[in-house]
C-alpha positions as CSV (number, residue, x, y, z in Angstrom):
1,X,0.0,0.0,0.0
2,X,3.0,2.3,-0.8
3,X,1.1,4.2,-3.0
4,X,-1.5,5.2,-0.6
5,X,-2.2,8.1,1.9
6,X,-4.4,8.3,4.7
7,X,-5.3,11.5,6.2
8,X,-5.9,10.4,9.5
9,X,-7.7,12.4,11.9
10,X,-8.6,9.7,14.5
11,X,-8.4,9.5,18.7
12,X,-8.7,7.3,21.2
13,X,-8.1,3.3,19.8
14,X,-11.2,2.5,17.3
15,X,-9.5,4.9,14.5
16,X,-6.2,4.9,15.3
17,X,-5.9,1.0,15.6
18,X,-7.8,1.2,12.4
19,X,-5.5,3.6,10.3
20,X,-2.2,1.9,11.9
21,X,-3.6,-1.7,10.3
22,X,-3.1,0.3,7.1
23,X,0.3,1.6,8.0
24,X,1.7,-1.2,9.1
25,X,0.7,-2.4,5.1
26,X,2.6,0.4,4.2
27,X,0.4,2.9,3.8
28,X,1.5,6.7,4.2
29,X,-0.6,7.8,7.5
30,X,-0.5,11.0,8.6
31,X,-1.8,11.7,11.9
32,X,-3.6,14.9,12.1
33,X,-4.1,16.2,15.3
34,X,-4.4,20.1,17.0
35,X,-1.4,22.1,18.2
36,X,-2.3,21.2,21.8
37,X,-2.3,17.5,21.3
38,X,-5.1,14.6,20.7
39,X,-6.7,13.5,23.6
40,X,-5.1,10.3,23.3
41,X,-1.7,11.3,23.4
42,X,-2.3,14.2,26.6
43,X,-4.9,11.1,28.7
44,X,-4.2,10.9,32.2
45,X,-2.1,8.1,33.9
46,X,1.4,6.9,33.0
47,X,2.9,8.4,30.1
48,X,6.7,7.5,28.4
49,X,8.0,10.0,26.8
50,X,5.0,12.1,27.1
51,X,2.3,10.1,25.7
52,X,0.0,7.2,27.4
53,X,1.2,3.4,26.5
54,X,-2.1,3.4,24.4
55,X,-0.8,6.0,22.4
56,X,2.6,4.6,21.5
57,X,1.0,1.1,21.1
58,X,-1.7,2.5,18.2
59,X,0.1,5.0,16.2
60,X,3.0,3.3,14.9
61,X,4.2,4.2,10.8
62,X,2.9,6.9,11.2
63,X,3.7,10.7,10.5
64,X,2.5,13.6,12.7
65,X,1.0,16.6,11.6
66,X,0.1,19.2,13.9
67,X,-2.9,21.4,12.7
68,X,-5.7,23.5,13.9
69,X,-8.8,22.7,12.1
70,X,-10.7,25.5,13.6
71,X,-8.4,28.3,11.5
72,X,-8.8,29.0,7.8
73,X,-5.7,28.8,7.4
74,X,-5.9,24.7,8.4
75,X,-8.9,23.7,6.6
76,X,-7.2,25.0,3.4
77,X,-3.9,23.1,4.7
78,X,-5.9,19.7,4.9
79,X,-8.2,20.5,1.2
80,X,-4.6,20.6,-0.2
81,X,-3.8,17.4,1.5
82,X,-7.2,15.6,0.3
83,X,-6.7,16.9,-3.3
84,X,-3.1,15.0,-3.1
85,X,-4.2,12.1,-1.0
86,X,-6.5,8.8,-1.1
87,X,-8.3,8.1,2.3
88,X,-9.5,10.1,5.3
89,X,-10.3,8.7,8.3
90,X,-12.2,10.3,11.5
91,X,-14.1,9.4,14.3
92,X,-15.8,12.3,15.8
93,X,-19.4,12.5,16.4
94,X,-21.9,12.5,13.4
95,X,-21.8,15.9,12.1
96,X,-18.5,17.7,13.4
97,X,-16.9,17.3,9.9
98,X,-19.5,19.3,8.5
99,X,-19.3,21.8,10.8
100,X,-15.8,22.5,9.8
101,X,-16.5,22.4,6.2
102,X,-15.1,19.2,6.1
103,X,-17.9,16.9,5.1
104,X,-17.8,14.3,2.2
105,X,-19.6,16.3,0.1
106,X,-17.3,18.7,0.3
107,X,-13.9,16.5,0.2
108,X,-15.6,14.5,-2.6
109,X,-15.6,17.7,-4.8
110,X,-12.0,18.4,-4.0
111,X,-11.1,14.9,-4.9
112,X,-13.7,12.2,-6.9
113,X,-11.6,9.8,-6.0
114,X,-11.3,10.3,-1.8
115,X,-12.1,7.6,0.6
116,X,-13.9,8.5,3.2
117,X,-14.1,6.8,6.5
118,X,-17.0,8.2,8.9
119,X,-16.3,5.6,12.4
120,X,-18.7,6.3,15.5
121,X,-20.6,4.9,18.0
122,X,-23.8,4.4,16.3
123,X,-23.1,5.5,12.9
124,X,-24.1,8.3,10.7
125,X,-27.9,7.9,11.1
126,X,-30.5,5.9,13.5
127,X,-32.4,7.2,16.7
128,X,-29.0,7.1,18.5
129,X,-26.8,9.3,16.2
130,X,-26.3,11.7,18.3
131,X,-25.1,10.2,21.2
132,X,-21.2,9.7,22.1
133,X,-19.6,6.1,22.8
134,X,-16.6,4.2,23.5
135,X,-15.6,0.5,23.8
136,X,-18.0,-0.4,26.3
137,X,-21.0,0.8,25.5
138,X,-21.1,-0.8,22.1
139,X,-19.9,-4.0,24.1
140,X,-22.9,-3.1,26.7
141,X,-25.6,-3.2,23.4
142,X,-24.3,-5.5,21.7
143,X,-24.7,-8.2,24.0
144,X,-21.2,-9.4,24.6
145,X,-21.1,-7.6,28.3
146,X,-24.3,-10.0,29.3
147,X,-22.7,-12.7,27.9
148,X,-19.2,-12.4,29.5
149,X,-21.0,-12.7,32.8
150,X,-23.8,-14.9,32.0
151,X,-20.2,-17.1,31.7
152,X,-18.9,-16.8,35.1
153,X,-22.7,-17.3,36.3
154,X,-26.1,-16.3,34.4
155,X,-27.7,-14.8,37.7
156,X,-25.0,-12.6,38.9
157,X,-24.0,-9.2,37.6
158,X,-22.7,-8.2,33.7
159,X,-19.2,-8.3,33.5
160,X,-16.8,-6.0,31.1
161,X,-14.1,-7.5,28.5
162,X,-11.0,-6.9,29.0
163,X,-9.6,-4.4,27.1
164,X,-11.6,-2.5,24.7
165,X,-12.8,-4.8,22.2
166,X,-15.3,-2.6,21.3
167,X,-12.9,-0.6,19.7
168,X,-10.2,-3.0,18.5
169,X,-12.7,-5.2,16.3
170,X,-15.0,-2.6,15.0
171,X,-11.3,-1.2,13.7
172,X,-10.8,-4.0,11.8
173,X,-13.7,-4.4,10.3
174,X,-12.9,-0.6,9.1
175,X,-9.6,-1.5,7.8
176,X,-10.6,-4.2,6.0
177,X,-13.6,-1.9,4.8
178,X,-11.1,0.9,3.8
179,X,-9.0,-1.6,1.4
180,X,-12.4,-2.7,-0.2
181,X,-12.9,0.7,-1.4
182,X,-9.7,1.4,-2.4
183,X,-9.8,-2.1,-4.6
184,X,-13.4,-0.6,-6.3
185,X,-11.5,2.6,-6.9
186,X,-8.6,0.8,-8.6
187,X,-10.8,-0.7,-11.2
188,X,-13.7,2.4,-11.6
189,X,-11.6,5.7,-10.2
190,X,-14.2,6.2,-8.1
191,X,-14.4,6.7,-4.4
192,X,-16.9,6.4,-1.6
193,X,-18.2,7.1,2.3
194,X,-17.7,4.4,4.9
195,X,-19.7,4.7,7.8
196,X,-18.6,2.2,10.4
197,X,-20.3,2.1,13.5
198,X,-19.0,0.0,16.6
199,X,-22.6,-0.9,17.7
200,X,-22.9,-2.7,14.4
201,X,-19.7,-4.2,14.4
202,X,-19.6,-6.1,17.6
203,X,-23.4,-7.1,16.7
204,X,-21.6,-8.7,13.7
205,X,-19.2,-10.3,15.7
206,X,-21.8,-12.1,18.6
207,X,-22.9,-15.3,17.6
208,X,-25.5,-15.9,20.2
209,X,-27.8,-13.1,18.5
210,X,-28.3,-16.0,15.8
211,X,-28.6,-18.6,18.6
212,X,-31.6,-16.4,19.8
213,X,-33.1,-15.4,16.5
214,X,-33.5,-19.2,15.6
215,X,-34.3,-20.5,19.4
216,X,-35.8,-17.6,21.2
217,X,-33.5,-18.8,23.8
218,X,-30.6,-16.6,25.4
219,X,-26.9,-18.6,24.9
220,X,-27.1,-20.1,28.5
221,X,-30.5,-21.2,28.6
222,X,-29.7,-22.6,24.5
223,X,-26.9,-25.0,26.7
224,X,-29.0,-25.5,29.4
225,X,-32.1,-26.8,27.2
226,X,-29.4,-28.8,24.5
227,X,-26.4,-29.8,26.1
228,X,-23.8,-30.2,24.4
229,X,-21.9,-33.5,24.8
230,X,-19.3,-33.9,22.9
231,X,-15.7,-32.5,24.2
232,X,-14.7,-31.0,27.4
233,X,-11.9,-28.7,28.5
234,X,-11.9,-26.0,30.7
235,X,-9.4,-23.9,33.0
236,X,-7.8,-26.2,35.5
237,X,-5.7,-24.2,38.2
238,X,-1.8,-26.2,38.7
239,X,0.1,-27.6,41.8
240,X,2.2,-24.0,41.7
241,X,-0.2,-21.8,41.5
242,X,-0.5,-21.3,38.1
243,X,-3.2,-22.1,35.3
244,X,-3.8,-24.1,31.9
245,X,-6.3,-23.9,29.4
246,X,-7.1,-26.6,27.2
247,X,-9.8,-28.0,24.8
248,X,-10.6,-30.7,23.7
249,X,-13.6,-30.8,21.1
250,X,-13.3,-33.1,18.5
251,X,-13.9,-36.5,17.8
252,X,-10.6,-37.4,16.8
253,X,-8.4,-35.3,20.2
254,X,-11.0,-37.4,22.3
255,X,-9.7,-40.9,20.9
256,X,-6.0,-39.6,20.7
257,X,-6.3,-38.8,24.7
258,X,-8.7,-42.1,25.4
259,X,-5.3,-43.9,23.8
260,X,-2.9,-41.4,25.6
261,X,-4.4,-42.1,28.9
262,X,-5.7,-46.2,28.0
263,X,-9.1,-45.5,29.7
264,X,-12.0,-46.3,27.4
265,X,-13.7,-43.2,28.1
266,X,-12.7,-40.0,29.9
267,X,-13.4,-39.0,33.4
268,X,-13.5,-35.4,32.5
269,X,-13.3,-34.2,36.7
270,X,-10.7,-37.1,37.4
271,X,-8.2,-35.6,34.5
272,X,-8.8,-32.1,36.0
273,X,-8.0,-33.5,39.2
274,X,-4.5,-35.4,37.5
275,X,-3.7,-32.2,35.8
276,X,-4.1,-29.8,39.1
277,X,-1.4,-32.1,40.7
278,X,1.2,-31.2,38.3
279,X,3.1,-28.1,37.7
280,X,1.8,-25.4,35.1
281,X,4.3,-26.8,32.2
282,X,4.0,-30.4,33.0
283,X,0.7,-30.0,32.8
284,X,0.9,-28.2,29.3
285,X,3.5,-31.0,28.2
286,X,1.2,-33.5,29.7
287,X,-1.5,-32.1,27.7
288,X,0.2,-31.5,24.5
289,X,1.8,-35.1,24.7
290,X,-1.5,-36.2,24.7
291,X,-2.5,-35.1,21.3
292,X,-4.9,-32.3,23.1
293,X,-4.8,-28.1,22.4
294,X,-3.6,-26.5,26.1
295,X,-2.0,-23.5,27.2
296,X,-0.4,-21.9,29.7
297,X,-2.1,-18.9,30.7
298,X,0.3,-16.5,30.6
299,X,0.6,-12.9,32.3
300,X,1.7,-9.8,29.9
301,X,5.1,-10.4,31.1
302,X,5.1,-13.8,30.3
303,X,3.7,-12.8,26.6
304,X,6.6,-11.0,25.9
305,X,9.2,-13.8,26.3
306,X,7.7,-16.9,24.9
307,X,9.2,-18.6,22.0
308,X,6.8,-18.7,19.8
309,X,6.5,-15.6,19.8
310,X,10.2,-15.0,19.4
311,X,10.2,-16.8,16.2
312,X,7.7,-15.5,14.7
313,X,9.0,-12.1,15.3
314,X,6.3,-10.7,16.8
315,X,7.7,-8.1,18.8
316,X,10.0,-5.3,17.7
317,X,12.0,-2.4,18.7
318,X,11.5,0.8,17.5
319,X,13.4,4.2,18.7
320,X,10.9,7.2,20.1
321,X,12.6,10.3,20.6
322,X,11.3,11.1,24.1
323,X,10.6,7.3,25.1
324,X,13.3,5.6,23.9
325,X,13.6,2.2,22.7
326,X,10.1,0.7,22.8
327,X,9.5,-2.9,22.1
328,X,6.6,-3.3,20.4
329,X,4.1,-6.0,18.6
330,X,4.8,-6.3,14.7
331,X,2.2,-6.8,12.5
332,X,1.3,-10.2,13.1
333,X,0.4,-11.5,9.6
334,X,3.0,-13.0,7.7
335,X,2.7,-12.3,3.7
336,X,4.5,-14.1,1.1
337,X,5.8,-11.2,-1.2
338,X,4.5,-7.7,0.4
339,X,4.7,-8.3,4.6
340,X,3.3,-5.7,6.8
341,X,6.3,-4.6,9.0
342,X,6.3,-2.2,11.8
343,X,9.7,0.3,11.6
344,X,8.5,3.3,13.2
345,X,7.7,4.3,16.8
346,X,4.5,7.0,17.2
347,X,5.2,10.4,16.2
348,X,5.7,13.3,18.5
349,X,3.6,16.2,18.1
350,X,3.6,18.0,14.6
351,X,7.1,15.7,14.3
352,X,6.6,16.0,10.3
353,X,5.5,19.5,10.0
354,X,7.9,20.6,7.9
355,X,8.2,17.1,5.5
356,X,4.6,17.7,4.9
357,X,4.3,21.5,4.6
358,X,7.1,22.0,2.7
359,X,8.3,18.9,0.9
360,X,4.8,17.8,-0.3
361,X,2.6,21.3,-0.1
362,X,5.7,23.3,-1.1
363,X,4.9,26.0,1.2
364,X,8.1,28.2,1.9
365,X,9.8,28.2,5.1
366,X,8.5,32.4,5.8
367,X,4.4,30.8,5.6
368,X,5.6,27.9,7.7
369,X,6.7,30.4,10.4
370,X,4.0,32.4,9.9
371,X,1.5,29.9,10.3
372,X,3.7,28.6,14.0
373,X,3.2,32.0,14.6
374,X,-0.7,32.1,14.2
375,X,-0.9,28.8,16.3
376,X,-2.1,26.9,13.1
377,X,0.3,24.7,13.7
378,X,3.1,23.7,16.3
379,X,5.8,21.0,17.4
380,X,7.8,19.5,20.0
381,X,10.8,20.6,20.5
């Protein structure tokens, strides 16, 4: 995606995970944000080198530009940028675009051939336009916060996914949609609006709405009413402490454990009980000996140092001018001929100013300094 660039004026994680998909592909992104800083990189808590872990963890490849959308002087500085570039992406409420003069209608007549990627809460029309979200409310709506604790037990309280989900798969659902439109545009020059809204996404993405629609029942009562008896697995808790994971679901691990273990058919709380008297990794060896999927379950510092992991080469290190060296995840799907590669740490505020200004825009060195000068735009120094 070399050839490509995304105007990307995204906060928070659903767009900017989005957009850094895309520049992880190779993809130019340039990360618009206002002289004072997006919310994302100023948030509250720990910050390294400035900006929150969040920020350095979803805004890698990309470049930083450092303008004030709410001066003429920036909305001409971004038209100039959409008649030059391919995709913009935002996700502020429904209808702040147009109120800066930055609508579709309006980039689409600059450029006929501009994507443009509208992400929100509830998308760009409905009875809920108007009102804001993040990760868990779409999780809350769609379901998936019920279900998490209709796991743990189906008469106690909702309970929140970790992370923000909520953001992270509606994002990819956008990326994917953003290199969609890109492909239509290669074969008819035309572009398009995306609207991508996280409600619908993680709607997409629950499988017990079908369940319901075709039972009437809710996912546990579905079990409870059809049990499911074939396969077992679960988390067993180890001699040291620790835990495994593992599942065993087909027909075919079954008989390779039944054979492992010479029983004629398992005792599913007896090899819980075998496998809580060993330690965490002889109980994964046990289990993996046996033919059967298992897993540790591994803390974040425990990620970090597997070996799988390590050969697969899924974490890197990338320099950050305040932070330092940062290890970080690598793109984590391996292409034959064009891999997605992570060589860049986060930006710092307005780090590309002048690269974009005046390399691409040609603006002379007197309007650049005349436009720090207005507060239009601004760096780190």
């Amino acid at each position: 995606m070399e050839d490509i660039t995304v105007l990307d004026l995204t906060q928070f994680w659903f767009g900017p995970f989005c957009t850094m998909l895309l520049a992880e592909q190779g993809a130019e992104v340039i990360r618009i944000e206002p002289p004072w800083g997006g919310v994302d990189r100023i948030a509250d808590g720990a910050l390294f080198g400035g900006v929150s872990y969040t920020f350095h963890h979803h805004n890698l490849n990309k470049k930083g530009l450092a303008l004030n959308l709410k001066a003429a002087e920036g909305v001409d500085i971004f038209k100039s940028l959409v008649r030059r570039g391919d995709v913009v992406v935002q996700n502020f409420r429904p209808g702040t675009m147009e109120r800066l003069g930055l609508g579709y209608e309006v980039l689409r007549e600059l450029n006929l051939g501009i994507i443009y990627a509208a992400l929100s809460g509830f998308g760009q029309y409905g009875p809920y336009v108007r009102r804001g979200s993040f990760a868990n409310i779409a999780e809350a709506m769609s379901g998936h916060t019920r279900l998490t604790g209709d796991e743990a037990d189906p008469s106690g309280p909702p309970l929140e996914m970790a992370q923000a989900y909520g953001d992270l798969g509606p994002a990819l659902f956008a990326a994917m949609s953003i290199v969609s439109a890109i492909r239509h545009r290669d074969r008819t020059g035309e572009g398009q609006m995306i609207d991508v809204a996280q409600l619908d996404c993680m709607v997409a993405l629950n499988t017990a709405l079908t369940g319901y629609n075709l039972s009437g029942l809710r996912l546990w009562e579905l079990r409870e009413k059809y049990p499911m008896g074939r396969g077992f697995g679960g988390l067993v808790r180890t001699r040291d402490g620790g835990w495994v994971r593992y599942a065993s679901f087909s027909p075919r691990i079954i008989e390779e454990l039944k054979d492992h273990l010479g029983v004629d058919e398992i005792d599913e709380q007896a090899l819980n009980n075998r496998i809580s008297q060993m330690d965490r990794g002889e109980a994964v060896d046990f289990l993996v000996g046996a033919g059967v999927p298992a897993a540790p379950v591994y803390d974040v510092d425990e990620v970090v140092g597997d070996p799988q992991l390590e050969a697969r080469e899924m974490f890197v290190d990338v320099d950050h001018a305040r932070a330092g060296r940062v290890r970080v995840p690598n793109f984590p799907v391996k292409f034959s001929r064009t891999p997605g590669r992570v060589s860049r740490a986060a930006p710092l505020l307005g780090e590309h100013n002048e690269e974009i200004l005046v390399g691409v825009l040609e603006l002379s060195q007197e309007e650049v300094q005349e436009l720090v000068r207005k507060g239009v735009i601004s760096a780190e120094e």
